[in-house]
C-alpha positions as CSV (number, residue, x, y, z in Angstrom):
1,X,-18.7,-29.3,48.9
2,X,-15.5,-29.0,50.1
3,X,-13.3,-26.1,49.8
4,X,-11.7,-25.5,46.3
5,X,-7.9,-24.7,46.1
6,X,-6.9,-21.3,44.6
7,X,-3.6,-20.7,42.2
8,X,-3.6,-16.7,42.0
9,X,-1.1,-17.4,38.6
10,X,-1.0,-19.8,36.2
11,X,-1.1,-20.1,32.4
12,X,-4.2,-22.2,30.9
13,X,-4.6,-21.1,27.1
14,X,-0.7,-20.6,26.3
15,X,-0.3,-24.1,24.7
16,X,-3.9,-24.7,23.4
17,X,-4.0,-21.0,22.2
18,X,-1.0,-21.4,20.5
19,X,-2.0,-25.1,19.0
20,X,-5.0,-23.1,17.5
21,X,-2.7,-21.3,15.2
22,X,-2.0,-24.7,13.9
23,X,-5.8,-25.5,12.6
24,X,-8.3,-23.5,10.5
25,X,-9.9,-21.5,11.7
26,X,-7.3,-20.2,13.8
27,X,-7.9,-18.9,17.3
28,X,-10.6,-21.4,18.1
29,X,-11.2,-22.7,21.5
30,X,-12.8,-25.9,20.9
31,X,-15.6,-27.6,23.1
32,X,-14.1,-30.8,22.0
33,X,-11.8,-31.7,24.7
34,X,-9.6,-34.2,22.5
35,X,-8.0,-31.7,20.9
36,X,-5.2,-30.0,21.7
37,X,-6.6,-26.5,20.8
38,X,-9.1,-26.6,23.7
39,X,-8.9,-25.1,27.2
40,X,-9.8,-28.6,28.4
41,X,-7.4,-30.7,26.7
42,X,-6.4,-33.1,29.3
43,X,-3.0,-34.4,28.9
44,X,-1.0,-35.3,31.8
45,X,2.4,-36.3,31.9
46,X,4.0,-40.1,30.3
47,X,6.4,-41.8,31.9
48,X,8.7,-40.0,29.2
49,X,7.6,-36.6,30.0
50,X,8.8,-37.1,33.2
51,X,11.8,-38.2,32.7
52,X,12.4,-35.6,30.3
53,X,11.6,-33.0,32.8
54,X,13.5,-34.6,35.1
55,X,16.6,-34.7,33.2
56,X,16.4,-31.6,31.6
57,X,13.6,-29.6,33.1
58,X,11.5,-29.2,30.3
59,X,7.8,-29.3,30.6
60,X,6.2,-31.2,27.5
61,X,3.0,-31.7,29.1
62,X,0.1,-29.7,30.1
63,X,-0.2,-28.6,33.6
64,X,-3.3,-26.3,33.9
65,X,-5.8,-27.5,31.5
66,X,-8.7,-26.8,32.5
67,X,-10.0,-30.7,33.1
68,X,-6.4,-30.6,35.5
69,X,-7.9,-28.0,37.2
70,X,-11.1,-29.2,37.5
71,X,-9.8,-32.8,38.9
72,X,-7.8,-31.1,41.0
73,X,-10.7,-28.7,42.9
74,X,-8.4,-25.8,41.5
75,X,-11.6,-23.9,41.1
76,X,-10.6,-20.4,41.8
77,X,-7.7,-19.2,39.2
78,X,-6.1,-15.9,38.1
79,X,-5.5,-16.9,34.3
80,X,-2.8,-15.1,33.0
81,X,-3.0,-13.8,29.8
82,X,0.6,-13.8,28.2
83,X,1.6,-13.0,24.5
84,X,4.8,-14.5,24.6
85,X,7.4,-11.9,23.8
86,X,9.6,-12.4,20.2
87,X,12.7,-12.2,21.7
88,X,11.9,-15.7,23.1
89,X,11.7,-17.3,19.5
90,X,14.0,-14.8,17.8
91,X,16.9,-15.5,19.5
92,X,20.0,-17.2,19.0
93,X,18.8,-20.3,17.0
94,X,18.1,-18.2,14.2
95,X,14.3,-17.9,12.7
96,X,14.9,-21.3,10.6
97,X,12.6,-24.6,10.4
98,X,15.7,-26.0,12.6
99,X,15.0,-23.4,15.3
100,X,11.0,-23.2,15.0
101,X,11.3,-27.0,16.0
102,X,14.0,-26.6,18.7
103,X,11.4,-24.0,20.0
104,X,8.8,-25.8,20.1
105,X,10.4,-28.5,21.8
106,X,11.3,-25.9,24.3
107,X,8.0,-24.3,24.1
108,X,5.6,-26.7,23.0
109,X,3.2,-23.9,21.7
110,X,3.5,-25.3,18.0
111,X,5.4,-24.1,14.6
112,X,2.4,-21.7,13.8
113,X,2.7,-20.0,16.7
114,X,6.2,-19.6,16.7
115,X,6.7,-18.2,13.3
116,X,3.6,-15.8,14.4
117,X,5.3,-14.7,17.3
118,X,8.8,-14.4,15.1
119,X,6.8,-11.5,13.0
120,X,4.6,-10.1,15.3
121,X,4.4,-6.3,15.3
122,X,1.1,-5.7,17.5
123,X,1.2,-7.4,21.3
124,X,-1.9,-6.0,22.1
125,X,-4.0,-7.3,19.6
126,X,-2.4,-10.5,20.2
127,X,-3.6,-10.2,24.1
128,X,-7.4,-9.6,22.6
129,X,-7.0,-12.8,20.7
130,X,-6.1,-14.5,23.9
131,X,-9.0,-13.1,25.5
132,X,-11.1,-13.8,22.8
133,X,-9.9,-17.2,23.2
134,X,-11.5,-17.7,26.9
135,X,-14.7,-15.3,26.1
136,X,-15.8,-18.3,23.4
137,X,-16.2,-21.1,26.2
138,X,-17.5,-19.2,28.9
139,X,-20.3,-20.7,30.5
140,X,-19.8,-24.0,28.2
141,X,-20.9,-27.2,29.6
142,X,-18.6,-29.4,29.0
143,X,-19.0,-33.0,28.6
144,X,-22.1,-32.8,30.4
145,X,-20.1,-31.9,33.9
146,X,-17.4,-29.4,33.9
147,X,-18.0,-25.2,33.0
148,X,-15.5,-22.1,33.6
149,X,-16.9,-19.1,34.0
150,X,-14.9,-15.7,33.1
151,X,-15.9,-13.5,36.1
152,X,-16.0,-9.8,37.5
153,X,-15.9,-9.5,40.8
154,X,-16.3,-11.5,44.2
155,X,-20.2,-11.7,43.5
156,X,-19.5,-13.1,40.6
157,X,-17.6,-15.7,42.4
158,X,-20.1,-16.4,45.3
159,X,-22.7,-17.0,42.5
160,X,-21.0,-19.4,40.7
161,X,-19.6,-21.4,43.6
162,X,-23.2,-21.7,45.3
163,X,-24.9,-22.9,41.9
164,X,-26.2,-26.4,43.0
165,X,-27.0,-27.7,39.5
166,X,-24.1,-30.6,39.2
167,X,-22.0,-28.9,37.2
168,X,-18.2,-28.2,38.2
169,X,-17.8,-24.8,37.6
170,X,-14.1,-23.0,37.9
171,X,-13.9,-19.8,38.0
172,X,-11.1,-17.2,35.8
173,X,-10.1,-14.1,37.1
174,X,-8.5,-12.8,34.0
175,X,-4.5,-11.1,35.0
176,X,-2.1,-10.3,32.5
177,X,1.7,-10.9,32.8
178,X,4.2,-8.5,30.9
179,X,2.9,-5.0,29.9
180,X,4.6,-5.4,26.7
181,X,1.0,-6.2,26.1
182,X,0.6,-2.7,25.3
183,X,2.5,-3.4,22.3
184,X,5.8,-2.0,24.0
185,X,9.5,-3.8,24.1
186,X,9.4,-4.3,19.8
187,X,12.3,-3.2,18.1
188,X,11.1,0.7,18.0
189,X,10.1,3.0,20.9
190,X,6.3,2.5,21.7
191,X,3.8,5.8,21.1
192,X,3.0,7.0,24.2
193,X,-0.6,8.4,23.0
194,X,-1.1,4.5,21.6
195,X,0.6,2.6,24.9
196,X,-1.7,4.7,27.4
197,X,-4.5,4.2,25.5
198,X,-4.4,0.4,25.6
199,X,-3.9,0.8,29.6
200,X,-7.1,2.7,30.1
201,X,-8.4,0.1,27.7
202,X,-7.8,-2.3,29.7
203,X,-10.3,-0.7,32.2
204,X,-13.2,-0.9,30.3
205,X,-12.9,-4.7,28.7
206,X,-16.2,-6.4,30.0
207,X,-13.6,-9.1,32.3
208,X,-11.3,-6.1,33.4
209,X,-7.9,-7.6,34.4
210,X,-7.9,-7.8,38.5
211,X,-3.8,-7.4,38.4
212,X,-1.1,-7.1,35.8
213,X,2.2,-8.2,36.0
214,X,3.9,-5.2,35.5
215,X,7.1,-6.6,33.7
216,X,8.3,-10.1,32.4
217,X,11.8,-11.7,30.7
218,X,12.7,-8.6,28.5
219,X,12.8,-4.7,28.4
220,X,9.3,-3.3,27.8
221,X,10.0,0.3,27.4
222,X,8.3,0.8,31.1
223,X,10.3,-0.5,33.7
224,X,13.5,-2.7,33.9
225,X,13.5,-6.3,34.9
226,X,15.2,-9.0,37.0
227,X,17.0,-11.9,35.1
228,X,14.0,-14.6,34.8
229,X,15.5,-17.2,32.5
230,X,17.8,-20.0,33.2
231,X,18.8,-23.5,31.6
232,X,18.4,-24.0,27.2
233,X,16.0,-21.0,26.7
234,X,18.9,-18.6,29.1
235,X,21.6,-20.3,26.3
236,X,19.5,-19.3,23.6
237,X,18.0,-15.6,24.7
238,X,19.8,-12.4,25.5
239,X,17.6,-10.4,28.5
240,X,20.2,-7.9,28.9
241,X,18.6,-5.0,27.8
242,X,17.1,-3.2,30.3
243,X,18.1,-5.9,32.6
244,X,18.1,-4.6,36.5
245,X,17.3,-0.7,35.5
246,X,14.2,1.2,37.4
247,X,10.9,2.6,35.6
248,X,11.0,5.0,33.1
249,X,8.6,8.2,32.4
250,X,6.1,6.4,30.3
251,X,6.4,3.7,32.5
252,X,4.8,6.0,35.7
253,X,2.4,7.3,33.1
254,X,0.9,3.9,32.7
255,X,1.3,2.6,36.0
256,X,-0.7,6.0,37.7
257,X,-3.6,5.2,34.8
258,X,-4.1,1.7,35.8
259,X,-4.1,2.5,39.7
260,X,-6.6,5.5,39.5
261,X,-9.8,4.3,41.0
262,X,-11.6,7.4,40.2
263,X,-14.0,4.8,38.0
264,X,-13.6,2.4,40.5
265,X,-12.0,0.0,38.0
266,X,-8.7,0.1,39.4
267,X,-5.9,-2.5,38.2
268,X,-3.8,-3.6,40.6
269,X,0.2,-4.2,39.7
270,X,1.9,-7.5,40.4
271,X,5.8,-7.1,40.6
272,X,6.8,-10.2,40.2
273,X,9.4,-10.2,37.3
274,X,10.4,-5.9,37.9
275,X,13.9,-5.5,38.9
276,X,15.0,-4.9,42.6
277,X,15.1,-1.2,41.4
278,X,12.1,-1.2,39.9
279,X,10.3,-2.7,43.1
280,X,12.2,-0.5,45.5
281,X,10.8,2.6,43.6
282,X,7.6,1.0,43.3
283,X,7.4,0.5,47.3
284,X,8.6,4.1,47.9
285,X,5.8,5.4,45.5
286,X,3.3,3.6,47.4
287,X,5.0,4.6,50.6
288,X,4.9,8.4,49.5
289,X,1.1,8.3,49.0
290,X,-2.4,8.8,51.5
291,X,-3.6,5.0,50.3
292,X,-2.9,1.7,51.6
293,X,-2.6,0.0,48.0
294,X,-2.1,-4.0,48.5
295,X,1.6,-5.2,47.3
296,X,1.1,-8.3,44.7
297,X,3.6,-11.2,44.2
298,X,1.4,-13.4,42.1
299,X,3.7,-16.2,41.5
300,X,6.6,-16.0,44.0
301,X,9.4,-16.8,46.4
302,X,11.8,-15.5,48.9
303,X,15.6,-15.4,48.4
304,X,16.4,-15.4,52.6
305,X,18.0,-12.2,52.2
306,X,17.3,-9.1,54.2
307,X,17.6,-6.5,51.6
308,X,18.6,-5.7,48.4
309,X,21.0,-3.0,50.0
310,X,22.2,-5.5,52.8
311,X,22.0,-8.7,51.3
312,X,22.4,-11.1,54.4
313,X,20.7,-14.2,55.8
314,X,18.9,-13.2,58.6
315,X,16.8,-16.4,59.6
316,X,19.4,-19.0,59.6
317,X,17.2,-22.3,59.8
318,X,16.0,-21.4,56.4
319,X,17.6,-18.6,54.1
320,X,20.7,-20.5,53.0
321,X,18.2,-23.1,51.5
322,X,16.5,-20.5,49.2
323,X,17.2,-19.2,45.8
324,X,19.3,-16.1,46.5
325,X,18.9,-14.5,43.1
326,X,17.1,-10.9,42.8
327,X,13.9,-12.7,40.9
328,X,13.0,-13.3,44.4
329,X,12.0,-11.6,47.1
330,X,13.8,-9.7,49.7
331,X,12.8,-10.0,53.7
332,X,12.2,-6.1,53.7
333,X,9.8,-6.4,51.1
334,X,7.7,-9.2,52.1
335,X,7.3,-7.5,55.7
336,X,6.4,-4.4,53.5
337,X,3.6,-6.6,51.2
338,X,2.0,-7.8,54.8
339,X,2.0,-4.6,56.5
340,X,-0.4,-3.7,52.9
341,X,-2.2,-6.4,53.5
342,X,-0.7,-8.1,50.2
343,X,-0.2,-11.6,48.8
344,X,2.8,-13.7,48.2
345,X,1.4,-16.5,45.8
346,X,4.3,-19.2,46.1
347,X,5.3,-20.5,42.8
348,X,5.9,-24.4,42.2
349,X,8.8,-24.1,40.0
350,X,11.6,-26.0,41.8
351,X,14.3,-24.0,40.4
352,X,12.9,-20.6,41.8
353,X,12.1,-22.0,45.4
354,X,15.4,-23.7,46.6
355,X,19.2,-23.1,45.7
356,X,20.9,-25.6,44.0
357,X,22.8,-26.9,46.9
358,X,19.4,-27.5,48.7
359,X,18.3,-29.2,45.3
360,X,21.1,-31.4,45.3
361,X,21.2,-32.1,48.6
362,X,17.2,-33.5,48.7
363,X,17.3,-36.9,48.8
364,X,15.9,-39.2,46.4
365,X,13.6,-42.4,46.0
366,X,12.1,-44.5,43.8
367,X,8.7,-44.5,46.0
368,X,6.2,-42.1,45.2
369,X,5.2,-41.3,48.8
370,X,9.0,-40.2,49.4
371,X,9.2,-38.3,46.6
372,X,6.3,-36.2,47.7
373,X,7.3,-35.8,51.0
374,X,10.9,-34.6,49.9
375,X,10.0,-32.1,47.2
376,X,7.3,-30.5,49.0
377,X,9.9,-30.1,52.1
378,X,11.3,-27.5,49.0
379,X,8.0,-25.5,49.2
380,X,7.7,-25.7,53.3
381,X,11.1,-24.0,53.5
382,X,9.3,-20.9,51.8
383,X,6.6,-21.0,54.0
384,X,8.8,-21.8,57.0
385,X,11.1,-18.6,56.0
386,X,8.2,-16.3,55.7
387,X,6.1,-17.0,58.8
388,X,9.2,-16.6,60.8
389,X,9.8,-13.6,59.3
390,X,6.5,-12.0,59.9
391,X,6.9,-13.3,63.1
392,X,9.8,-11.6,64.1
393,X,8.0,-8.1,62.9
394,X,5.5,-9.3,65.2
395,X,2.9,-9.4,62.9
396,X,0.6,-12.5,62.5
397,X,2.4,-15.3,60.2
398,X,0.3,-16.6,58.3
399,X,-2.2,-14.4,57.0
400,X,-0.7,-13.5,53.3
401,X,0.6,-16.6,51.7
402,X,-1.0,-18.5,49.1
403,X,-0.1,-20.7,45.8
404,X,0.3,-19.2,42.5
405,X,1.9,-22.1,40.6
406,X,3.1,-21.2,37.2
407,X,1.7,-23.8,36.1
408,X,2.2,-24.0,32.2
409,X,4.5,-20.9,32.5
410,X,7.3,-22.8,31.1
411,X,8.4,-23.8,34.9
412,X,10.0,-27.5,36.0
413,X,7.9,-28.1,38.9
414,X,8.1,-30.1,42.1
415,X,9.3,-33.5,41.3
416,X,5.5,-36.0,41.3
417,X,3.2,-32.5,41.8
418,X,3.4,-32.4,37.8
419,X,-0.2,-31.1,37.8
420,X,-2.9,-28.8,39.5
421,X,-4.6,-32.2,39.2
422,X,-1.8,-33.1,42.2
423,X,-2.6,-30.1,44.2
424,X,-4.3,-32.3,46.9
425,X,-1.5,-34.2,47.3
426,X,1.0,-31.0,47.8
427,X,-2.0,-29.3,50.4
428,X,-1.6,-33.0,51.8
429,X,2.0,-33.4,52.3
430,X,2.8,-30.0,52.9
431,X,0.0,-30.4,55.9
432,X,3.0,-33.0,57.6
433,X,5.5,-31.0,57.2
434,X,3.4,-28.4,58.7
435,X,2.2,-30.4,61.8
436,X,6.4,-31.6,62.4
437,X,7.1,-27.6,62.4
438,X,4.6,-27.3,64.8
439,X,5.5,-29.9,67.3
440,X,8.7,-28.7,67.3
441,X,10.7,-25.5,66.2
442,X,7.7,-24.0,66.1
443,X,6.8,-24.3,69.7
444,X,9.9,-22.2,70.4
445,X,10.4,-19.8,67.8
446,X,6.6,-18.5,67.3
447,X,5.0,-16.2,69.1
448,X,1.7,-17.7,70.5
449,X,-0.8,-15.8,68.2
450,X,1.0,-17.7,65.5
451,X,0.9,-20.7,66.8
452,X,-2.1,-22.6,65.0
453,X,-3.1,-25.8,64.3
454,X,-1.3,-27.4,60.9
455,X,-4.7,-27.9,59.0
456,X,-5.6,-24.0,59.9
457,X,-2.1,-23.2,58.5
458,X,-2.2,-25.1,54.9
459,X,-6.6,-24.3,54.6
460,X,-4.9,-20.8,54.4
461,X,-2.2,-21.0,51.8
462,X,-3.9,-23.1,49.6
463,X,-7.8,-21.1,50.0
464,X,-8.8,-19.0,52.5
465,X,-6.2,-16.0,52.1
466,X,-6.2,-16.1,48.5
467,X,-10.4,-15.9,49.0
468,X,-10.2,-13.1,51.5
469,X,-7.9,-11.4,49.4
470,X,-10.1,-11.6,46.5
471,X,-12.9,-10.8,48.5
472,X,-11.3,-7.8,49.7
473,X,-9.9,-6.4,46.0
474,X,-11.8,-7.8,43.1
């Protein structure tokens, strides 16, 4: 069998989980792939979904259903488990039938789930239902062909991916994105007793979380966050409060319970989405201990900057193409996740991986191929930007970058790579842009311990340092 891609973050139950609040019973994953409250519901994008996306960057179709996945040989996947946050669908709009159906359009989770969401008072027992939700098809056959499995560690995973018996099985790491989960950021300060106790909690589910996200859009009481939100849901949304701020007391509390590995169940702590402050204390904390604790970017990019204290390009060639917003990632702290033997999974969302003046300036077509070959030039400038980074450090280049899409995160991906089922295609043309590197800036600017053949370089990103990562943590 060939070797299956691996997206460390992306989003498979928030639209069918929140389709099942529109049928009775509620919560229920069906085996019945038709419908939309089912993990497999395939529904790729219309001509119209396109356009819509392309005009206005909304994502009306479903991009990591689990038949997506499985057509695409996504077969490895940290599934992020993500009760969406109130202040998403309690915001300016009002709480009206008008604004449940602008939401929706927005969101395309369904009415139900909205005005759910609009009362909600408990996070965490919204995250259980969620997890409920993939517990009740594990180890379904599906159609005859197709399984996912919920697993708990890498053993897990070598089982499952040696099964001969002709059935296509992906495999679910379970993560969780935005510790509000803990049933913090709700219009009253959290108990302390009750938000620690849902951390250690955490530790004993039966599918223990292998990372968390420590923070998402909006204040969670634990640490601040970086502005995430941008386009009709930035109009609508206010993510001021505790916008850019650092961690709080509680919020050390619950990050020290969920690295302690005195039971061996340690969590480990994504910071995608935590503020520059937040990260920078982070790092120093990790920095100020005996233990080498991998740094996580689950679903990521870099903004070409060297640091958040001297923010200038360094590496011409590529850091006036990026995004140069604080929701991405300084030079200084890349260097720092490879020295901990971290990931960076690089996200697919077009409008977190280039700048708008490289977005305008990519040409366009009305021919598939070109398209492909243009947007995915978007993603090799990331990968370009770090390996000559690590480079310079004179570390190896391309031993800690891998994909975390987004997919279904509410993102506007790469122009014709809609899908994980288009995944092939991205390893594919990214490959090209790989080899043309190679052949030419590359022979110059890379030392020669990073200078590897192009297929070596994209079997990496897209599987094997995901899998040795994995390997080496879960």
């Amino acid at each position: 069998m060939e070797t299956p891609y691996i997206d460390l973050h992306c989003h498979p139950a928030l639209k069918p989980f929140g389709k099942s609040f529109s049928v009775s019973p509620t919560r229920r994953n069906s085996p019945d792939s038709s419908k939309p409250n089912s993990l497999w519901y395939y529904d790729p994008p219309s001509l119209t979904d396109k356009l819509l996306n392309y005009i206005g960057g909304l994502t009306k179709f479903s991009q990591a259903n689990a038949t997506a996945l499985g057509y695409g040989n996504v077969l490895i996947v940290c599934t992020s488990l993500y009760p969406l946050e109130k202040w998403f669908v309690n915001n300016k709009l009002g709480s009206g039938s008008l604004s449940d159906v602008i939401n929706d359009f927005a969101l395309g989770i369904g009415k139900e789930r909205i005005n759910f969401i609009q009362q909600i008072t408990d996070y965490y027992a919204d995250l259980e239902d969620e997890y409920d939700f993939y517990r009740q098809l594990h180890n379904t056959v599906i159609q005859g062909k197709y399984r996912y499995v919920l697993v708990k560690n890498y053993t897990d995973i070598e089982y499952w991916q040696s099964l001969n018996d002709g059935i296509t099985t992906i495999c679910f790491l379970l993560t969780i994105e935005g510790l509000h989960t803990l049933n913090t950021g709700l219009e009253t300060d959290p108990n302390p007793d009750e938000v620690l106790a849902h951390a250690a909690k955490l530790k004993q589910w039966e599918f223990k979380p292998f990372f968390v996200t420590f923070a998402h859009h909006f204040w969670n009481h634990l640490c601040g966050h970086a502005k995430s939100l941008s386009g009709i849901i930035a109009d609508a949304t206010d993510q001021s409060k505790g916008l850019n701020t650092g961690f709080t007391d509680l919020g050390w509390e619950v990050l020290k319970t969920l690295l302690d590995n005195s039971d061996n169940k340690r969590i480990l702590i994504d910071i995608k989405h935590m503020s520059a402050r937040s990260r920078s204390e982070y790092i120093n904390y990790l920095k100020s201990g005996n233990e080498r604790i991998p740094l996580i970017m689950s679903h990521a990019a870099a903004n070409g900057l060297r640091s958040m204290n001297e923010p200038v390009v360094d590496i011409l060639e590529t850091g006036y193409k990026l995004l140069q917003e604080d929701i991405n990632f300084y030079d200084d702290e890349i260097y720092y996740l490879a020295q901990t033997d971290g990931i960076i999974g690089l996200q697919l969302d077009e409008r977190r991986i280039a700048s708008t003046a490289t977005l305008h300036d990519t040409p366009h077509s009305l021919f598939r191929n070109k398209i492909m070959h243009y947007r995915s030039a978007l993603l090799w400038n990331q990968v370009q930007h770090i390996a000559e980074l690590l480079n310079a450090r004179g570390l190896f280049a391309w031993n800690n970058i891998a994909i975390g899409s987004d997919f279904d995160g509410i993102i506007n991906p790469l122009n014709a790579f809609w899908t994980a089922e288009e995944i092939p295609f991205l390893a594919d043309y990214l490959e090209r842009h790989a080899y043309n590197y190679m052949q030419g800036r590359g022979r110059t600017v890379l030392q020669t311990y990073n200078q590897i053949s192009p297929h070596e370089i994209i079997t990496r990103i897209f599987s094997d340092n995901a899998l040795r990562f994995i390997k080496t943590y879960f």
